[in-house]
VOGU-3710 file (C-alpha; in Angstrom, 3 decimals, decimal comma):
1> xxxxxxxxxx> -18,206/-9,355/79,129  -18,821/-5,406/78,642  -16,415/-3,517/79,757  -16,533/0,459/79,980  -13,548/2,427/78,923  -13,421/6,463/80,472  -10,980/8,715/79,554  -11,785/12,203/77,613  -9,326/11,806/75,303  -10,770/9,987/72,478
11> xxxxxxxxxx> -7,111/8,851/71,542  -6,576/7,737/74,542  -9,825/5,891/74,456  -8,871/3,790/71,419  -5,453/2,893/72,596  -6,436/1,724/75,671  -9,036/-0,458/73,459  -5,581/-1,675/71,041  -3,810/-2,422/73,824  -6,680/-4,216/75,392
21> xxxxxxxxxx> -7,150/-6,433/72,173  -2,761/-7,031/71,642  -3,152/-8,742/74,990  -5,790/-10,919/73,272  -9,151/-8,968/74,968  -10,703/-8,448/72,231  -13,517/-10,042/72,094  -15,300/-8,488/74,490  -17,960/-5,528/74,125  -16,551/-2,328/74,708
31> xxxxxxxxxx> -18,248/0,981/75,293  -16,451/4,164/75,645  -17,444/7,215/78,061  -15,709/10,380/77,592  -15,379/11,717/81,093  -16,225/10,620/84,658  -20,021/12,040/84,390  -20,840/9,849/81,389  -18,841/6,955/82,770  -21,549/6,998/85,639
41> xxxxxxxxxx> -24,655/7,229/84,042  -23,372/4,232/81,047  -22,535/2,157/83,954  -26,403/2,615/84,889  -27,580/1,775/81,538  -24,971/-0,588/80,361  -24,425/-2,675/83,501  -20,735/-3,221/82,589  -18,689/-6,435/84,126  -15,373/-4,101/84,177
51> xxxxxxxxxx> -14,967/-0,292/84,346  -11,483/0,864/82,923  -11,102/4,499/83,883  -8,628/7,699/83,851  -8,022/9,440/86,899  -8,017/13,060/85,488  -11,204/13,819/83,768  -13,759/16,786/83,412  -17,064/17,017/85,377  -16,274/14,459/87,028
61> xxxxxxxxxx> -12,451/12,545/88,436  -12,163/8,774/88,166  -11,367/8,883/91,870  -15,233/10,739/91,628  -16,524/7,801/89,377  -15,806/5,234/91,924  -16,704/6,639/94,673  -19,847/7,436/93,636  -20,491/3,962/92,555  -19,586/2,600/95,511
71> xxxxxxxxxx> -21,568/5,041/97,768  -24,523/3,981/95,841  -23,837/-0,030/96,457  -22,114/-0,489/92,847  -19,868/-3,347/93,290  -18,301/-3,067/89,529  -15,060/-4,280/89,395  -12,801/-1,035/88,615  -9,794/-0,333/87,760  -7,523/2,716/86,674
81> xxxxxxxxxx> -5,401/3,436/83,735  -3,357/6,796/84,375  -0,624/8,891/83,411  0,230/9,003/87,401  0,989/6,156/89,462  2,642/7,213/92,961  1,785/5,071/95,808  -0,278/7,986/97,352  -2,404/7,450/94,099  -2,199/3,588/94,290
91> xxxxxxxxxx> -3,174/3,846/98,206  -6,191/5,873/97,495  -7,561/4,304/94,418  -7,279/0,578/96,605  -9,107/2,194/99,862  -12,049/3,558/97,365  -12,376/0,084/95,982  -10,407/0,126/92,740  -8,271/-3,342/92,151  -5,683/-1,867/90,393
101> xxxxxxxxxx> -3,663/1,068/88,560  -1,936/0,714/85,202  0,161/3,750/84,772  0,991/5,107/81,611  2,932/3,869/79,513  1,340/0,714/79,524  1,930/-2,557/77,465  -0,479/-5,917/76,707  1,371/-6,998/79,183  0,470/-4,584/82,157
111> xxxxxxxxxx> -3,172/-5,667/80,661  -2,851/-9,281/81,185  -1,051/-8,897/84,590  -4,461/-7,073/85,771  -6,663/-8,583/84,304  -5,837/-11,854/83,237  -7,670/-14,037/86,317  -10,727/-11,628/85,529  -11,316/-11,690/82,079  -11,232/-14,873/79,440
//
């Protein structure tokens, strides 16, 4: 499976990949998209099976991201991985489409919980 990570922090980027491949997903393909902008147009060109995203990003918000791919009849599977998780935040992200939030910090665990009956 491909599966797009977005977050503008590069760091960020690559731990969310460790912590991705501690709770054994590592052999997947990963691409990496460093704000909510790129995100969009590598989900057009990469046709990703997952899209792992930040909520806070430049040019354009995860909360953006989805929406956007939803308006246009993207059915991705989505989910966020954020600094903030209030249930405002939860609320929203499920009613645009996302299937979950992983706050930060996160462990392999909080990976496997989310992901585990969608990824091998």
């Amino acid at each position: 499976m491909k599966i797009i990570i977005a977050d503008d922090s590069r760091v960020m980027r690559q731990i969310v990949l460790r912590t991705l491949r501690q709770a054994g997903f590592g052999h997947h393909d990963f691409v990496e998209a460093t704000d909510g902008a790129d995100a969009l147009d590598k989900v057009a060109t990469e046709r990703p099976d997952l899209v792992l995203s930040d909520w806070n990003m430049p040019n354009k918000t995860g909360i953006e991201l989805l929406r956007d791919l939803r308006g246009s009849g993207n059915a991705v599977p989505f989910g966020f991985v954020t600094s903030e998780g209030s249930d405002e935040m939860r609320k929203t992200a499920a009613e645009a489409g996302a299937l979950f939030l992983i706050a930060k910090p996160f462990t392999p665990e909080h990976f496997e919980s989310a992901l585990a009956g969608m990824l091998g």
